[in-house]
C-alpha positions, 0 to 999 in steps of 0.5 A: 753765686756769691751770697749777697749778690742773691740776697739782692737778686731776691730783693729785686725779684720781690719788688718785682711782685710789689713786696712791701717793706724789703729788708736785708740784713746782714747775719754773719757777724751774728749768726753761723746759721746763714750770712743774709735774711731777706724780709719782706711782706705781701699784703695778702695770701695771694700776693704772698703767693706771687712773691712766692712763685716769683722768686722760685721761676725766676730764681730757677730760669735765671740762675739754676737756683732752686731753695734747699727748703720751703716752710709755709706752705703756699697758704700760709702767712709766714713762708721761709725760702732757704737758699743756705747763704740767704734766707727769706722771710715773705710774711704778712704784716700782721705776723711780721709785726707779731715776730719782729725779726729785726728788732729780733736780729737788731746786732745784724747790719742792715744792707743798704740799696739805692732805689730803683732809678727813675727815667730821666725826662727828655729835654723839651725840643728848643724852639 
């Protein structure tokens, strides 16, 4: 899968969640590490946990798309998903705050994503 396409699927699976604050920037004129992290924040161990398991069910059941490594652990305050071309970042705010990866990766070009659509409203029956 095309590594922006995925950096998008994650940010869509992390609102699923109710992720707060979901950035994607775009690294690969800065970094030869990865092309794309995704920062989001959760604003509880638990719901860190749900952004979590979310990514990984649906990444897994969806697209056979399993990270090629996990830091943080599920109780953790900062987890780190490496899909190799992608990179998510889950944090609490506090350490979000604290880390400031995109002050950090201020030269990368952030990815801009139109917000979710709204249902437009049926027009009222004329009388």
């Amino acid at each position: 899968m095309e590594a922006k396409k995925l950096a998008l699927l994650c940010r869509e699976f992390a609102e699923n969640k109710k992720a707060e604050d979901i950035a994607i920037l775009d690294v690969r004129k800065v970094s030869n590490v990865t092309d794309y992290f995704v920062i989001c924040s959760g604003s509880s161990e638990p719901h860190l946990r749900s952004i979590v398991t979310e990514l990984e069910s649906r990444l897994w059941k969806d697209h056979a798309i399993r990270p090629r490594a996990e830091d943080g652990g599920r109780g953790g305050r900062w987890v780190v998903m490496d899909f190799f071309d992608v990179i998510v970042h889950i944090m609490h705010p506090d350490v979000r705050k604290q880390y400031d990866l995109e002050s950090l990766w201020s030269d990368a070009a952030r990815v801009r994503t139109s917000p979710p659509r709204k249902p437009k409203a049926k027009a009222a029956p004329k009388a």
